[in-house]
C-alpha positions as CSV (number, residue, x, y, z in Angstrom):
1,X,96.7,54.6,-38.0
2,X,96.2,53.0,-34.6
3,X,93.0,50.5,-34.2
4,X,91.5,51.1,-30.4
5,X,90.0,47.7,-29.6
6,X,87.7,48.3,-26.2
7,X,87.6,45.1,-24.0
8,X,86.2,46.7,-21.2
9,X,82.7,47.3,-19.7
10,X,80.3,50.3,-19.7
11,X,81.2,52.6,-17.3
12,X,78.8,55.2,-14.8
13,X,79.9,57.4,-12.2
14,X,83.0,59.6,-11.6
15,X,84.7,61.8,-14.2
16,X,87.3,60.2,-14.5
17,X,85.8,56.7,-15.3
18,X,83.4,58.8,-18.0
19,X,86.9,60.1,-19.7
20,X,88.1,56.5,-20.0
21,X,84.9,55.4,-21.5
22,X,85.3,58.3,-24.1
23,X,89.2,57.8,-25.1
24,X,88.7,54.0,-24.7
25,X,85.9,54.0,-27.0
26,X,87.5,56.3,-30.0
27,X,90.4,55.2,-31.9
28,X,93.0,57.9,-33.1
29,X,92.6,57.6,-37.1
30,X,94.9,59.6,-39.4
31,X,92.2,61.4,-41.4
32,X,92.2,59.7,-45.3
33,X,92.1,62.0,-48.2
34,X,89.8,61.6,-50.9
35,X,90.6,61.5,-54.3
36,X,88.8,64.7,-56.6
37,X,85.4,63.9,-58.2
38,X,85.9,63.5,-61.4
39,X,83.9,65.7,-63.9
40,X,81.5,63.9,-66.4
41,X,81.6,64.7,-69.8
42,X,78.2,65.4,-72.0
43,X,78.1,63.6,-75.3
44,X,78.2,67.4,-76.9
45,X,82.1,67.9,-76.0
46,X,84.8,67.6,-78.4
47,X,87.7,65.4,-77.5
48,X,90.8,66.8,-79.1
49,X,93.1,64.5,-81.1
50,X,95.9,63.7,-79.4
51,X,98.7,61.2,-79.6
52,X,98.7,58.7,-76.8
53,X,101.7,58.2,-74.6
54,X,101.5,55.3,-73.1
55,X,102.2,56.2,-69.3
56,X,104.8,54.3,-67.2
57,X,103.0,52.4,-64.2
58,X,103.4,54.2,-61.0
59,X,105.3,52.8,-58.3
60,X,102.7,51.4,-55.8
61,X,103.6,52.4,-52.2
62,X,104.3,49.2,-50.0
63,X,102.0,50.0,-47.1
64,X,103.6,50.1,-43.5
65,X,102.5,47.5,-41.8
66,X,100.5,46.7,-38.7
67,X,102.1,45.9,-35.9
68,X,99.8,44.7,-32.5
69,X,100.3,45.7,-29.1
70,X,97.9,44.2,-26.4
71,X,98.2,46.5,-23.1
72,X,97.0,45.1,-19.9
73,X,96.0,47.0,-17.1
74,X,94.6,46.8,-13.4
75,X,91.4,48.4,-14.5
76,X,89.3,46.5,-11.7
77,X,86.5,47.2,-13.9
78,X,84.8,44.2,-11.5
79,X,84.4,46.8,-9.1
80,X,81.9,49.0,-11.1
81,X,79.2,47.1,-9.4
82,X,80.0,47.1,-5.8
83,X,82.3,50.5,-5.7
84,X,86.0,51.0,-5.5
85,X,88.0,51.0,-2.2
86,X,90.5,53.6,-2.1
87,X,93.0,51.2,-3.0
88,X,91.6,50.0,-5.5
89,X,90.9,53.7,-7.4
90,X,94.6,54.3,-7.0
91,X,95.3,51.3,-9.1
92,X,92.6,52.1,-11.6
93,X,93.6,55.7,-11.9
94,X,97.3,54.6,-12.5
95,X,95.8,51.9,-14.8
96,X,94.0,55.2,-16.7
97,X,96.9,57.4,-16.7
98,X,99.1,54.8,-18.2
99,X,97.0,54.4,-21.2
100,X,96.6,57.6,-21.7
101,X,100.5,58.2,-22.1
102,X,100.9,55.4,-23.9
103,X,98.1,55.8,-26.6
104,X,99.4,59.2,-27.0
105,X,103.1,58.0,-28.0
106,X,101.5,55.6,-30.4
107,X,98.9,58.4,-31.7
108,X,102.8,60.7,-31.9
109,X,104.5,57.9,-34.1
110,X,101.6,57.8,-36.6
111,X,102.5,61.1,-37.9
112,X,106.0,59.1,-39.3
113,X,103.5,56.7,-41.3
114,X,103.9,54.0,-38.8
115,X,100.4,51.9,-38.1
116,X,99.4,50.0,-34.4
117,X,96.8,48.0,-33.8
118,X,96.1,48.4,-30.1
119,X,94.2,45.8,-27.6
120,X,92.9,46.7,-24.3
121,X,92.6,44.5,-21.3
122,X,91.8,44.2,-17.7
123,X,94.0,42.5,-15.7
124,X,91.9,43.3,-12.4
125,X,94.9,43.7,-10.4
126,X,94.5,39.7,-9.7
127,X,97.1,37.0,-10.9
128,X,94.2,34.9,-11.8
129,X,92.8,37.2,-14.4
130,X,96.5,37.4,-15.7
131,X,96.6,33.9,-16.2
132,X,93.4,33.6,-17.9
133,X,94.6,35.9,-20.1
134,X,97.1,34.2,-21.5
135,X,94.9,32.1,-23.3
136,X,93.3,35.0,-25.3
137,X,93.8,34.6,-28.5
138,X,94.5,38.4,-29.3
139,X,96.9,38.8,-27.0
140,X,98.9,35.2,-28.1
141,X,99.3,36.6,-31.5
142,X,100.1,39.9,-30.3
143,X,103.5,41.6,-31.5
144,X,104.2,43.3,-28.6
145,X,102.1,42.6,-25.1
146,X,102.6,45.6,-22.3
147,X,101.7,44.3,-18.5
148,X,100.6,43.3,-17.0
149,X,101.7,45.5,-14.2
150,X,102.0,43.8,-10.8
151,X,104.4,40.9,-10.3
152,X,101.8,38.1,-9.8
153,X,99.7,38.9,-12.1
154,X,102.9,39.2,-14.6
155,X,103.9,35.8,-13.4
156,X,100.7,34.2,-13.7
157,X,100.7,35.2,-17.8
158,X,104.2,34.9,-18.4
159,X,104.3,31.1,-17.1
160,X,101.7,30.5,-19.7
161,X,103.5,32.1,-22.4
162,X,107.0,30.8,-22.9
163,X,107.4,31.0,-26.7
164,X,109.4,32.5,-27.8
165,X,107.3,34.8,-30.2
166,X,105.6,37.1,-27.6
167,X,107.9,40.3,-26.0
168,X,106.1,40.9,-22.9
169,X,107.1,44.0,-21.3
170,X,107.0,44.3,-17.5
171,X,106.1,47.9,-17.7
172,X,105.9,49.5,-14.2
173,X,107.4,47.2,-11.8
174,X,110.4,46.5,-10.4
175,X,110.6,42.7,-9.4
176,X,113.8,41.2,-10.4
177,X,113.3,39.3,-13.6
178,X,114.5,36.0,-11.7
179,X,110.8,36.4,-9.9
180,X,108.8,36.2,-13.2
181,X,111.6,33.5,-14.7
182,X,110.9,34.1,-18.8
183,X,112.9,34.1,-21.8
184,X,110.8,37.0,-23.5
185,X,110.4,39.4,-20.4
186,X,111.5,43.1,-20.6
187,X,111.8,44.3,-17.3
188,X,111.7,48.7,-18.0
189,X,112.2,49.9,-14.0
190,X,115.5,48.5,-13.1
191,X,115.5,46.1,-9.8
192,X,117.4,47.1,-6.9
193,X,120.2,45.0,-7.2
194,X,120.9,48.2,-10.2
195,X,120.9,51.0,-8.0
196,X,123.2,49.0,-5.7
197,X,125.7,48.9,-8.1
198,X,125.5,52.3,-9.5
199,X,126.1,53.2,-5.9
200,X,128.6,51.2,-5.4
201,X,130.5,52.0,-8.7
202,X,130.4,55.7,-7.9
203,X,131.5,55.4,-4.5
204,X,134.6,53.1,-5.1
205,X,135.3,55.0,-9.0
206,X,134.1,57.9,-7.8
207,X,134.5,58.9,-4.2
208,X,137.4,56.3,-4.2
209,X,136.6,55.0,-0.7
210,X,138.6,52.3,0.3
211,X,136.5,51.8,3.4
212,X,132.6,51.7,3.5
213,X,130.4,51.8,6.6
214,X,126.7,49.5,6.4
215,X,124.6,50.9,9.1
216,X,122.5,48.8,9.7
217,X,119.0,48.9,11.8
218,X,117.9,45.3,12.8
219,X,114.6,45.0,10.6
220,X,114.7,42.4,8.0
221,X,113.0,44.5,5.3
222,X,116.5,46.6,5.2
223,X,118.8,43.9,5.2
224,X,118.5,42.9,0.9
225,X,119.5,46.3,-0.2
226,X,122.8,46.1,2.2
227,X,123.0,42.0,0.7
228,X,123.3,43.8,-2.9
229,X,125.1,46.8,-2.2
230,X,128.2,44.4,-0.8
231,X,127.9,42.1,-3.2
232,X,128.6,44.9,-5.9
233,X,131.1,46.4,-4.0
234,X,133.4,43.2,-3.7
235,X,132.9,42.5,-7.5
236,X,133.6,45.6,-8.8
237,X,136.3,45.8,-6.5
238,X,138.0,42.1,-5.9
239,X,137.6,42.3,-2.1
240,X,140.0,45.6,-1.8
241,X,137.5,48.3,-0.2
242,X,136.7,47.3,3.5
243,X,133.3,46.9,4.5
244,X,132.3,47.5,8.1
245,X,129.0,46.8,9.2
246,X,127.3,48.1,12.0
247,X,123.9,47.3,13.8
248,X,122.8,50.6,15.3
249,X,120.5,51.1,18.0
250,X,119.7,54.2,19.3
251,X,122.1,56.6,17.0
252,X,125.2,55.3,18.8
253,X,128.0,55.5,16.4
254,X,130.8,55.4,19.1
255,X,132.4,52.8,18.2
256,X,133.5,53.7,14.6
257,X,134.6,56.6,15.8
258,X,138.6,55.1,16.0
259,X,138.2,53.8,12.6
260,X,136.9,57.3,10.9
261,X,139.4,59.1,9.4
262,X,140.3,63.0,9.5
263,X,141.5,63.6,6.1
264,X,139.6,61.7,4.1
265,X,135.9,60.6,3.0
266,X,134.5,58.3,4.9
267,X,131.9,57.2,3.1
268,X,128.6,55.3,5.1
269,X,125.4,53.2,3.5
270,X,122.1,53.4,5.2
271,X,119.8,51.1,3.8
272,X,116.9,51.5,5.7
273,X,113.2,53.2,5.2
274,X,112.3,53.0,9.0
275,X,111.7,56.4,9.8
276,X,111.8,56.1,13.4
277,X,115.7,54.6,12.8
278,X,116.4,57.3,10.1
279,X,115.5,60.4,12.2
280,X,118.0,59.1,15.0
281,X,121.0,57.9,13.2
282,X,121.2,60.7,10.7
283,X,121.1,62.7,13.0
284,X,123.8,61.0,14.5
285,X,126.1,60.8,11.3
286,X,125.2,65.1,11.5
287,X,126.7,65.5,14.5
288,X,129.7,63.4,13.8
289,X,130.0,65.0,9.9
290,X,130.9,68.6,12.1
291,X,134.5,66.2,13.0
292,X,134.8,64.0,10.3
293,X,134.5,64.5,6.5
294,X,131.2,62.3,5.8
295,X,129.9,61.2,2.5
296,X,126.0,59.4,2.6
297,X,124.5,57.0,0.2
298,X,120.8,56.0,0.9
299,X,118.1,53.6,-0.2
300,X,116.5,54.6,-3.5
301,X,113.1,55.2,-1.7
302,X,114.6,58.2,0.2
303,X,113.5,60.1,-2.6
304,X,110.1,59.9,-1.5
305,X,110.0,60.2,2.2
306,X,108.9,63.5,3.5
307,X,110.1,63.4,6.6
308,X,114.1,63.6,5.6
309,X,114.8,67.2,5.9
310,X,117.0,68.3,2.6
311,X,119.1,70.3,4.2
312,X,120.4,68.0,6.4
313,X,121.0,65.7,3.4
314,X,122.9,68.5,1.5
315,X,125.2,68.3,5.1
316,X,126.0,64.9,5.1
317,X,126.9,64.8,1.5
318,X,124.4,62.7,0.8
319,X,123.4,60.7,-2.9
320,X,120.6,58.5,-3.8
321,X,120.4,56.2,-7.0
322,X,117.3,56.8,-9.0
323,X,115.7,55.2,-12.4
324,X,113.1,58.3,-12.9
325,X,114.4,62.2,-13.7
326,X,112.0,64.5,-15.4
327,X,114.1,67.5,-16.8
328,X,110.5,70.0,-16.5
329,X,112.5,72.8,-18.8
330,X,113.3,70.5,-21.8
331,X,111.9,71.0,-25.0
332,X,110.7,67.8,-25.3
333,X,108.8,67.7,-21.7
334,X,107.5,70.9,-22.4
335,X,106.0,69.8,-25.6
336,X,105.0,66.7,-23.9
337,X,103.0,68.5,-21.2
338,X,101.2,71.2,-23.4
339,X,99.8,67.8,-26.0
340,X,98.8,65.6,-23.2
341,X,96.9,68.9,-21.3
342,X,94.9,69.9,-24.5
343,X,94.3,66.3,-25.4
344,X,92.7,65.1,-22.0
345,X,92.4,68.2,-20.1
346,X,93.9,67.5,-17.3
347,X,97.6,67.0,-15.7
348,X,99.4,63.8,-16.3
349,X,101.1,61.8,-13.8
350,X,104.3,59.7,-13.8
351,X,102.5,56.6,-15.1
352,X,101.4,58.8,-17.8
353,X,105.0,60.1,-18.3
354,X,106.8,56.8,-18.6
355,X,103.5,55.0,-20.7
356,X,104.5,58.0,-23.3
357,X,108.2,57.0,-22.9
358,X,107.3,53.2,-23.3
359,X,105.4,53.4,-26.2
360,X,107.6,56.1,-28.2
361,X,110.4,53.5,-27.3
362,X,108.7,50.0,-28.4
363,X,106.8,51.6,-30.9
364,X,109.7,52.7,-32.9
365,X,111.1,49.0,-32.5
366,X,108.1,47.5,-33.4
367,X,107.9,49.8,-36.7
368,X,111.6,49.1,-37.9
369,X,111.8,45.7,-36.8
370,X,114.5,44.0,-38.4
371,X,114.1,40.4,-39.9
372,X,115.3,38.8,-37.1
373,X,112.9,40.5,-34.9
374,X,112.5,43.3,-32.9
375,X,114.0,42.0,-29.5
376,X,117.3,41.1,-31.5
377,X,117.7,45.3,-31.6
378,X,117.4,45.9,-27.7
379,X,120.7,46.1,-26.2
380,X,121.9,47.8,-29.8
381,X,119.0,50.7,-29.0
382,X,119.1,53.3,-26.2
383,X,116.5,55.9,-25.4
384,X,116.3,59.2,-23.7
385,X,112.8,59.7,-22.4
386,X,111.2,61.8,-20.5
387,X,110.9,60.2,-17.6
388,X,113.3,56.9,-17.9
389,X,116.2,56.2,-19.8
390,X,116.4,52.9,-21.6
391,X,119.6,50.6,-21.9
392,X,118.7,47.1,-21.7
393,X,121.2,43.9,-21.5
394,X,120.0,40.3,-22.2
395,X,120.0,38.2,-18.7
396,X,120.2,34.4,-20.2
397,X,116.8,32.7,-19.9
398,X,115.4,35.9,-17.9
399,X,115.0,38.1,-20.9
400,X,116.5,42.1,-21.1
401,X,116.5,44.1,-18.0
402,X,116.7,48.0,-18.1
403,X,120.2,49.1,-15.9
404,X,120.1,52.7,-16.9
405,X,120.5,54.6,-13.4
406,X,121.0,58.0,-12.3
407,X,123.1,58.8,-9.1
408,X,122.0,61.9,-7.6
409,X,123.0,64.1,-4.4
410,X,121.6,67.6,-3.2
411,X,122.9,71.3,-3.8
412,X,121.0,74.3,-3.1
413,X,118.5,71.9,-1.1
414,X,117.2,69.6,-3.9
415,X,118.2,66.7,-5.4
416,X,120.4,67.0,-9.0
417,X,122.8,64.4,-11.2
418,X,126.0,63.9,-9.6
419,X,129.2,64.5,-11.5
């Protein structure tokens, strides 16, 4: 049985907001069955003699037990008076669609007999509700607490909670752990310094390069994801692959050209999002790719920029690290989508996606938690969601960190797993 304990105020207004009010206010209660009536026997009946047996006690059932999850989320129910910006209803609908998944992979584990007591909270999308938080009583004796989701506010409650008793799970963000600095955090979307090194391990195991080319752009928002990506390399490889870097302005590459080689891979990091940059210099590596054998590896975020034109991409040979897959023909997705459609008519998002993921995975800890508690069974415990895979290591006094990480590159003009 899972317990639905609403926090949050009444709501008015748009659809969506009325649906919240609805699933927020209803908790999802295996139905109990009732034992027969029992028939009552007139004075005028005739009990047959009968030797007693006296019956052996039946085994009482240990019930499962309870296990409580407080989830907080930038609800901004605040705002209910004085209207959302546009902003501000992203976050909330995020905030909504997260729930939803994650109430529903609770709802899902119920069927196995396993019970969740589930708190609701607003976080407001403000570090100062986060810390206030942290003084609810609720969520201090909470087994689990989820969120809350944005690295401030996360920051704000975890420097508040430091015992060692709480789990708190960082459930949408990818901050380094080092940011939010405690001993009980579960970081789910792996930081960038993980996709630097899954880049880097395939192009040195992989690829085999045994020189890499950092193009560089100038801005300062590109230069940590070239910091990482370095740093890997050298580890994994004890200084043996040469790194060239290279500031380019204008998509002038003329200068590696004597260093490129004929025969083999040459293998070149991008690491920046600047679109202006991007559309000149790939199309500078393009033009040198119809000489030179050319292998690309771009910033994770490429995935989501419009502009880059796939087959291009598919030219230059090009892979991207990502955290999130969905495999759309998969029994299990399938299933996934045709629940959550018929439960909340509607579509779900990725925030619903991975909240169903999170709470399938945590849930099930939670459920078989082992004496020694359920954070001892983290790195011992993978997962295969839906949307994320799960394989955590412990960071000493920065708590687990997810490091599962797909590499992927194009054929046929879309993005797929790399061998």
């Amino acid at each position: 049985m899972i317990s639905v304990q609403n926090h949050l105020l009444q709501l008015s207004g748009s659809k969506w907001l009325c649906l919240f009010l609805l699933v927020m206010g209803l908790g999802a209660c295996s139905p109990k069955v009732q034992p027969p009536a029992q028939v009552v026997k007139t004075e005028t009946e005739k009990k047959p003699e009968v030797t007693k047996v006296q019956p052996k006690p039946a085994a009482v059932p240990t019930p499962a037990k309870t296990s409580i999850v407080s989830l907080i989320l930038p609800f901004a129910l605040n705002n209910l008076s004085t209207g959302y910006t546009n902003a501000g209803l992203k976050q909330a609908n995020m905030a909504v669609d997260f729930y939803q998944g994650f109430k529903m992979g609770l709802d899902s584990l119920t069927a196995f007999g396993y019970n969740f007591e589930l708190h609701v909270f607003d976080s407001q999308g403000q570090a100062s509700q986060g810390h206030a938080l942290a003084y609810n009583s609720q969520i201090r004796v909470s087994d689990l607490i989820v969120g809350p989701v944005f690295p401030d506010d996360m920051k704000a409650l975890a420097s508040v909670l430091t015992s060692s008793r709480n789990p708190i799970v960082s459930p949408l963000s990818p901050a380094p752990p080092s940011a939010i600095n405690n001993q009980n955090l579960i970081t789910v979307i792996p930081p960038l310094q993980y996709h630097a090194l899954a880049a880097a391990k395939y192009a040195t195991a992989k690829i085999k390069a045994k020189r890499i080319f950092i193009l560089n752009s100038g801005f300062t928002a590109d230069k940590e994801y070239a910091v990482l990506f370095k740093r890997a390399v050298d580890s994994l490889t004890k200084k043996t692959v040469q790194l060239t870097e290279l500031t380019v302005s204008k998509g002038d590459l003329s200068t590696l050209v004597p260093r490129l080689s004929a025969n083999s891979q040459n293998v070149f990091v991008v690491p920046s999002t600047n679109q202006q940059f991007l559309m000149v210099t790939l199309q500078a590596l393009d033009d040198l790719s119809t000489t030179y054998p050319v292998t690309l590896f771009g910033h994770p975020n490429w995935e989501k920029l419009t502009f880059l034109k796939a087959e291009q991409l598919q030219r230059l040979k090009t892979h991207i690290t990502s955290s999130d897959r969905v495999n759309y023909k998969a029994a299990s997705t399938v299933n996934f989508l045709r629940n959550y459609r018929k439960i909340y008519k509607t579509e779900p998002s990725e925030y619903s996606i991975k909240g169903f993921d999170e709470s399938l995975y945590f849930g099930k800890l939670l459920a078989n938690d082992s004496s020694v508690g359920m954070k001892a069974d983290l790195e011992k415990t993978g997962f295969a969601g839906i949307h994320n895979n799960f394989s955590f290591v412990r960071l000493p006094g920065l708590g687990w960190v997810n490091t599962s990480i797909y590499v992927l590159t194009y054929a046929n003009f879309e993005l797929k797993k790399a061998e």
